[in-house]
N, C-alpha and C positions, 0 to 999 in steps of 0.2 A: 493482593488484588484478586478480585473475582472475575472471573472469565466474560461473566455477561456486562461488565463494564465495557467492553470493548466496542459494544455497538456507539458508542460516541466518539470515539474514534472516527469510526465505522459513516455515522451519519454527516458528523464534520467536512470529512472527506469531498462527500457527495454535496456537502451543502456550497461550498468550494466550487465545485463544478458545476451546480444549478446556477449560480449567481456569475460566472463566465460569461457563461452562453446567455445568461437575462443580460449581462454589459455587453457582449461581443455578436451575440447573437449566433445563427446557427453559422457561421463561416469561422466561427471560433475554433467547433468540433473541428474544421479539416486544418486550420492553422497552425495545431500544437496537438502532440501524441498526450501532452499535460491532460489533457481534461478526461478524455480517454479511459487512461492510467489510473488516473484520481480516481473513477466510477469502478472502475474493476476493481481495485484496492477498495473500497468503498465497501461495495457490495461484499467482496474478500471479508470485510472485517463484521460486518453485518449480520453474514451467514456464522462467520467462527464462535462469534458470541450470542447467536441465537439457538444451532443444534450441539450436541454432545459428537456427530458423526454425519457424516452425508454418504451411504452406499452405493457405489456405482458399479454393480453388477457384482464380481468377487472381490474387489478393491473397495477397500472404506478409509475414506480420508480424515481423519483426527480434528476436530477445532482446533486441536495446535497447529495441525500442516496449515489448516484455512489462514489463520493471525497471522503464521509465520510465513504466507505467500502473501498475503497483506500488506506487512511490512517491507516486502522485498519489492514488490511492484513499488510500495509510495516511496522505497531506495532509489530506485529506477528514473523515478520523473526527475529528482533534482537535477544530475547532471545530464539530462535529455534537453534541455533549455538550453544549456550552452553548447552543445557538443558540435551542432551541428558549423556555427562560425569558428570554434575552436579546430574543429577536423578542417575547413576548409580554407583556414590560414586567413582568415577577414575578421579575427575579435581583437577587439580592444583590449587592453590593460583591466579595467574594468572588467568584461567579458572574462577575461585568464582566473580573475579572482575569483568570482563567481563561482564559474566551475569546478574552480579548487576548493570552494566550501561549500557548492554540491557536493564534489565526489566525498570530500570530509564527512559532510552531514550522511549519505549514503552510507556510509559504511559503516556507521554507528547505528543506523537503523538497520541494515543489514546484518548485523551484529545480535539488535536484541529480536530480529525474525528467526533467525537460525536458532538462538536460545528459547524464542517460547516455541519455536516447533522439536526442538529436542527433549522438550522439559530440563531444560540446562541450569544448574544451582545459581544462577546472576538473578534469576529473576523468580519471585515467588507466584505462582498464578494458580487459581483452587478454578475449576473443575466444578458448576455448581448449576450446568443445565444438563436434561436427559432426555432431551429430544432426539430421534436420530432422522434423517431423511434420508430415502430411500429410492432413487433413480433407478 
């Protein structure tokens, strides 16, 4: 897979959380840390598969770090939806499961974040923009 795929990911994300806020309207943003998350990840994936590097003064963060913070934020949303009734002993049955396969589905994404910011052998990713940006 080529690195600049990623921006549909990337845009998905965010198209996700444009069409919330068009059903929910702006009290969506403060209802759920989800849409939030979504845009940061979003963007996250957007920039990883638009530059080669982003500079930020003596520190330069890789497209792999960006993909692979990415993946960890859209980790993150799954079980943020449950956690809060689960943490305060008010979820249902239903609710328990959920969570459970948020936290599942997390950690499998967190999984292939960790691997494409390591460049880890699970996943093949080529490396194919040369842009760098420079803060």
């Amino acid at each position: 897979m080529r690195q600049s795929r990623f921006v549909y990911f990337g845009l998905l994300e965010i198209a996700v959380a444009v069409a919330f806020v068009g059903l929910f309207g702006p009290a969506g943003l403060v209802a759920s840390p989800l849409v939030a998350l979504l845009v940061v990840s979003g963007v996250l994936a957007v920039l990883g598969a638009t530059v080669a590097s982003v500079d930020l003064g003596v520190v330069a963060v890789s497209w792999r770090h960006l993909l692979g913070a990415s993946y960890a934020v859209a980790a993150a949303t799954l079980p943020l939806l449950y956690a809060p009734d689960v943490l305060a002993g008010t979820a249902t049955d239903v609710d328990y499961l959920m969570f459970a396969c948020g936290l599942t589905t997390a950690v499998c994404l967190g999984f292939f974040g960790l691997e494409v910011a390591r460049d880890g052998r699970h996943y093949e990713i080529t490396g194919d923009v040369e842009r760098v940006l420079a803060l």
